[in-house]
MDAnalysis code that builds the backbone (N, CA, C; Angstrom):
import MDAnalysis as mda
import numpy as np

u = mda.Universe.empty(270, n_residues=90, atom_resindex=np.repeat(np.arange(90), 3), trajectory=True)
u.add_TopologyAttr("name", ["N", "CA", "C"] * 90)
u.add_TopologyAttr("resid", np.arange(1, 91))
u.add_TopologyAttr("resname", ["UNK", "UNK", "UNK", "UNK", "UNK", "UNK", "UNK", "UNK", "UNK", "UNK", "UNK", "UNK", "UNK", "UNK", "UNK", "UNK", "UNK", "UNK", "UNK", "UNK", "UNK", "UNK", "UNK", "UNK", "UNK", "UNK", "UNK", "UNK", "UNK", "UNK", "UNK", "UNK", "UNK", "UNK", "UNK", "UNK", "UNK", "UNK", "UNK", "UNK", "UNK", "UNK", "UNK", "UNK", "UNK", "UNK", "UNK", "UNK", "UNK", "UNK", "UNK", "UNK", "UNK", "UNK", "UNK", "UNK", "UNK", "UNK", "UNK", "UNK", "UNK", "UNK", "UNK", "UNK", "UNK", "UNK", "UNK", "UNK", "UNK", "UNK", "UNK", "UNK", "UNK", "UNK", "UNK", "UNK", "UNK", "UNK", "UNK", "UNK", "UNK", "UNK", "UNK", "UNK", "UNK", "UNK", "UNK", "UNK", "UNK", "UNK"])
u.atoms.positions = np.array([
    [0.847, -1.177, 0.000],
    [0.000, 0.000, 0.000],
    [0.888, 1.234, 0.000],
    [0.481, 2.194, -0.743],
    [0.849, 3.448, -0.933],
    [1.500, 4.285, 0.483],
    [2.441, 4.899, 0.856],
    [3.029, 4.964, 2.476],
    [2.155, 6.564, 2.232],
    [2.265, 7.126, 1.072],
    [1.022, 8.767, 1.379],
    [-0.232, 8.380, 1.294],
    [-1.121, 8.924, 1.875],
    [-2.478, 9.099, 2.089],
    [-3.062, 10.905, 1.396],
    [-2.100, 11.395, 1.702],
    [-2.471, 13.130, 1.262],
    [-2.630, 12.883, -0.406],
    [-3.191, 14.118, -0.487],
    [-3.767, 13.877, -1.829],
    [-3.357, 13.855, -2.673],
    [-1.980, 14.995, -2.892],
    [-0.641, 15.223, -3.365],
    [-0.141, 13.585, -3.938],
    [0.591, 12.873, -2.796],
    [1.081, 11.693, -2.612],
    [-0.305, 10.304, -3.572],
    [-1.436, 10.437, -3.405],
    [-2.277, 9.666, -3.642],
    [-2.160, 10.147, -5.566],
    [-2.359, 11.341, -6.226],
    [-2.338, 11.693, -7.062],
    [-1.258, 11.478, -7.942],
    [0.176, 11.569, -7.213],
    [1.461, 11.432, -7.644],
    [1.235, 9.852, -7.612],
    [0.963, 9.044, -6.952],
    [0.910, 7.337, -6.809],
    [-0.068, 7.015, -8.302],
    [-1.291, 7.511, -8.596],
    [-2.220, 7.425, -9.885],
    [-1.609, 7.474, -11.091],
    [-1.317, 8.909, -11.104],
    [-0.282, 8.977, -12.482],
    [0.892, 7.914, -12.402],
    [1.308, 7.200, -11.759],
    [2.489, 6.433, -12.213],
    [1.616, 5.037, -12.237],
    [0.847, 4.864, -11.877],
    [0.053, 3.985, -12.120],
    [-0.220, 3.581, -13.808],
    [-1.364, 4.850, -13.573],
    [-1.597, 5.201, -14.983],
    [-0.332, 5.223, -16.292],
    [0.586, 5.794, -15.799],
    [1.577, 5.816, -16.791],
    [2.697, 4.162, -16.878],
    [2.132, 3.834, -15.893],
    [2.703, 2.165, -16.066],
    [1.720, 1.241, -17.104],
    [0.455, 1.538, -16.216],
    [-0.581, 0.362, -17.081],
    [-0.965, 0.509, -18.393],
    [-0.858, 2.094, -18.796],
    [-0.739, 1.991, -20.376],
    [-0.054, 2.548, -21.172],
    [1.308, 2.376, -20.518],
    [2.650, 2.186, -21.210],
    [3.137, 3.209, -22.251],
    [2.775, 4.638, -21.048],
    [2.818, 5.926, -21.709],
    [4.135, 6.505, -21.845],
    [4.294, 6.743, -23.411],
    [5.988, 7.448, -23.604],
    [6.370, 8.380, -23.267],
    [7.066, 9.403, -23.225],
    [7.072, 10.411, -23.444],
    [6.051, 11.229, -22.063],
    [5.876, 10.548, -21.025],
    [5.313, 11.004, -20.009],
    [5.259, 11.106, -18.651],
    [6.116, 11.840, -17.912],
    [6.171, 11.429, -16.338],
    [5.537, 11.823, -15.757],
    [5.419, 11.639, -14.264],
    [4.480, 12.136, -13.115],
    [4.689, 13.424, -12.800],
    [5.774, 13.814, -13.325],
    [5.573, 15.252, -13.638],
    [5.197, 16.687, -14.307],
    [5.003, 15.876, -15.898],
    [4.306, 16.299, -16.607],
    [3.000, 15.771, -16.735],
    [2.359, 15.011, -15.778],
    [1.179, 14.487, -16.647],
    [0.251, 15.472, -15.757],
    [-0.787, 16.039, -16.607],
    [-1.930, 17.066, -15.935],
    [-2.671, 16.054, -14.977],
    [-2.547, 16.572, -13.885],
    [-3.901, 15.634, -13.059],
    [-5.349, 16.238, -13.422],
    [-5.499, 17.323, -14.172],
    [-6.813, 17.650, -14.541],
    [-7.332, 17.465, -16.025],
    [-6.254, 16.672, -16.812],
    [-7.020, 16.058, -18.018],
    [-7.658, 15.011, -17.988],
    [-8.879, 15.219, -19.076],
    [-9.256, 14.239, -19.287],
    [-9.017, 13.238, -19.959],
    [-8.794, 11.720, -19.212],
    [-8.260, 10.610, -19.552],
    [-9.326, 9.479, -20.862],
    [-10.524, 9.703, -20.617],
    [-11.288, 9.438, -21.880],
    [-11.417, 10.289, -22.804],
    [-11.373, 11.495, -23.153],
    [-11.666, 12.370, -23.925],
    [-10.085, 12.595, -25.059],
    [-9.383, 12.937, -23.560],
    [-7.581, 13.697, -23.928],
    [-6.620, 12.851, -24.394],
    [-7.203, 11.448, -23.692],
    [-5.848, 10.180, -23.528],
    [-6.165, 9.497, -24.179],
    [-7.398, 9.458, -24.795],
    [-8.028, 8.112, -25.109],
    [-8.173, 6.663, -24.458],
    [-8.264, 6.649, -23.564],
    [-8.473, 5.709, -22.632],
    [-9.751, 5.060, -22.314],
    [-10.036, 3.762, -23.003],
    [-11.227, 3.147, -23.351],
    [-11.879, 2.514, -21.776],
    [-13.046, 1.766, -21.907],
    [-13.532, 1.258, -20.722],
    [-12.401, 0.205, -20.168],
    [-11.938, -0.339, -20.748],
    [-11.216, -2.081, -20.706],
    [-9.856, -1.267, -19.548],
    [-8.949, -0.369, -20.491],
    [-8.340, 0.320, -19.567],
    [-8.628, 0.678, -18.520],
    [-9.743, 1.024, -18.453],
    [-10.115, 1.577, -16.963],
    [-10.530, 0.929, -15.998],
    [-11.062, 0.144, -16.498],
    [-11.346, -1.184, -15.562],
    [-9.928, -2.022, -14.885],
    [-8.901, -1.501, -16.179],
    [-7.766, -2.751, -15.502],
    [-7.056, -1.597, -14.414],
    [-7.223, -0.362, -14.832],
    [-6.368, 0.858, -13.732],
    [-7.434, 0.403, -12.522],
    [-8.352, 0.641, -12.576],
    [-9.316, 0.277, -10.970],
    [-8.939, -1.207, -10.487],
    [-8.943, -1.801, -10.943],
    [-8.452, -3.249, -10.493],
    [-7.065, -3.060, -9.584],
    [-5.975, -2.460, -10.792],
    [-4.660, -1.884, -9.580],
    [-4.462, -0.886, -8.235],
    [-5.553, 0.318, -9.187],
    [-6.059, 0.637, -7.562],
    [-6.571, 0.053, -6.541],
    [-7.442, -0.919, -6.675],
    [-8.234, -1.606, -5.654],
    [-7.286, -2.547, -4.712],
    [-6.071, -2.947, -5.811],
    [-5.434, -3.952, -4.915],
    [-4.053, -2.785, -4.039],
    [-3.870, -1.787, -5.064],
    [-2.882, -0.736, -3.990],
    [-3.240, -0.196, -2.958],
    [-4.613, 0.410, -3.019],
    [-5.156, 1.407, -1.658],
    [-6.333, -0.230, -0.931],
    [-6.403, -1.191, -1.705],
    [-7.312, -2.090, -0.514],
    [-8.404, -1.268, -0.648],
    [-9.341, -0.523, -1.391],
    [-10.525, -0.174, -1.252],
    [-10.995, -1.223, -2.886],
    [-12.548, -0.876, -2.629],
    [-13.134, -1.378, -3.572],
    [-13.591, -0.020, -4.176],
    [-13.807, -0.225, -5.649],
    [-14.035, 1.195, -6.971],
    [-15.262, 0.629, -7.265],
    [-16.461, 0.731, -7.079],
    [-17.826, 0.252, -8.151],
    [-18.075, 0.417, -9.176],
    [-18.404, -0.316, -9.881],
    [-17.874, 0.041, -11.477],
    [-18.965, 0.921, -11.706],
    [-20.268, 1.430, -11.455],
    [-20.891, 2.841, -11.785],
    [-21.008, 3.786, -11.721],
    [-19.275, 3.752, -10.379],
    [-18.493, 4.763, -10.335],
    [-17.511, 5.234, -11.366],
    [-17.204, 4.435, -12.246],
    [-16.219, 4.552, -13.210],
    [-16.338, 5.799, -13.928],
    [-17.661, 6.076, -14.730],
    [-17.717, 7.190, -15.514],
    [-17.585, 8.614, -14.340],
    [-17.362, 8.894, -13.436],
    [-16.894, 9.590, -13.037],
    [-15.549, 10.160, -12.424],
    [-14.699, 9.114, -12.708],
    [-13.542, 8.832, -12.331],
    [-12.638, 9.458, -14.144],
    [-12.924, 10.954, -14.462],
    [-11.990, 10.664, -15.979],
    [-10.742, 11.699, -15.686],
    [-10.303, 12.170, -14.378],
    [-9.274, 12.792, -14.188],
    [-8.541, 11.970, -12.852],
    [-7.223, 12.497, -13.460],
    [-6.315, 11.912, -12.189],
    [-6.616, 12.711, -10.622],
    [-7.203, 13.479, -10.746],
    [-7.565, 14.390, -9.726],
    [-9.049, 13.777, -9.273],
    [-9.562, 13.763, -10.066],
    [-11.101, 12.934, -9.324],
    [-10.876, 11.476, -8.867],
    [-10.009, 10.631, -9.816],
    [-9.866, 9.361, -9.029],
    [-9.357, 9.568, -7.999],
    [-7.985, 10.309, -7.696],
    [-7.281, 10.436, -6.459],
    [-8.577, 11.040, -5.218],
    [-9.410, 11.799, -5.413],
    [-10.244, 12.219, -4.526],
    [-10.962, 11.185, -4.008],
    [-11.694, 10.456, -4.884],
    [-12.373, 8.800, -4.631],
    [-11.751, 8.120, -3.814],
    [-10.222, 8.064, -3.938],
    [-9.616, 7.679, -3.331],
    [-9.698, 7.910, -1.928],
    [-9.024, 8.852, -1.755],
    [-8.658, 9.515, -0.589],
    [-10.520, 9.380, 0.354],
    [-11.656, 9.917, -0.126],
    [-12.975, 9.676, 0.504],
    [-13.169, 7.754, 0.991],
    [-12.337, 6.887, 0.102],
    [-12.458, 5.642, 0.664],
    [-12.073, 5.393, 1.859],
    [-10.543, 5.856, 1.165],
    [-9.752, 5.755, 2.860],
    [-10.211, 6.348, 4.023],
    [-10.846, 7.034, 3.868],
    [-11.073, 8.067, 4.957],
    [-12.402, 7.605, 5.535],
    [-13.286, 7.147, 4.910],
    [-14.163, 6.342, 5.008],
    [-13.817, 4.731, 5.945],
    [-13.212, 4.341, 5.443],
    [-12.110, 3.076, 5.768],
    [-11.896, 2.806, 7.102],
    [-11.095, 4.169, 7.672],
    [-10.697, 4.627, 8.585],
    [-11.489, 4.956, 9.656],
])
């Protein structure tokens, strides 16, 4: 599990996520906008997203509902989901 919980840390943990699971060039956790959109900007289909929630689910130990998904299209809104699980969790 992720050792940050802050949102910063949770957001910075997504994007490398993200930039692992679909094997993005030319892109680090430092350049990647946490406020683009990842279906629209990235092209990032359902199948993808389903397999990024799957890695989240097993990194932070929360569960993602999948009719939560369509609201999840920025690195900044998933990380928030996030962070409301844990905190929830807790």
């Amino acid at each position: 599990m992720p050792a940050s919980h802050d949102i910063k840390g949770i957001i910075r943990h997504v994007a490398e996520i993200i930039i692992d699971e679909l094997k993005l060039e030319d892109v680090t956790v430092d350049t990647f906008n946490s406020d683009m959109d990842l279906v629209d900007e990235l092209g990032i289909d359902s199948m993808d997203l389903a397999t990024i929630a799957l890695v989240l689910q097993d990194e932070y130990r929360i569960s993602i509902d999948e009719d939560d998904y369509p609201k999840l299209k920025t690195i900044r809104l998933i990380s928030e989901y996030i962070k409301e699980k844990l905190t929830a969790k807790n």
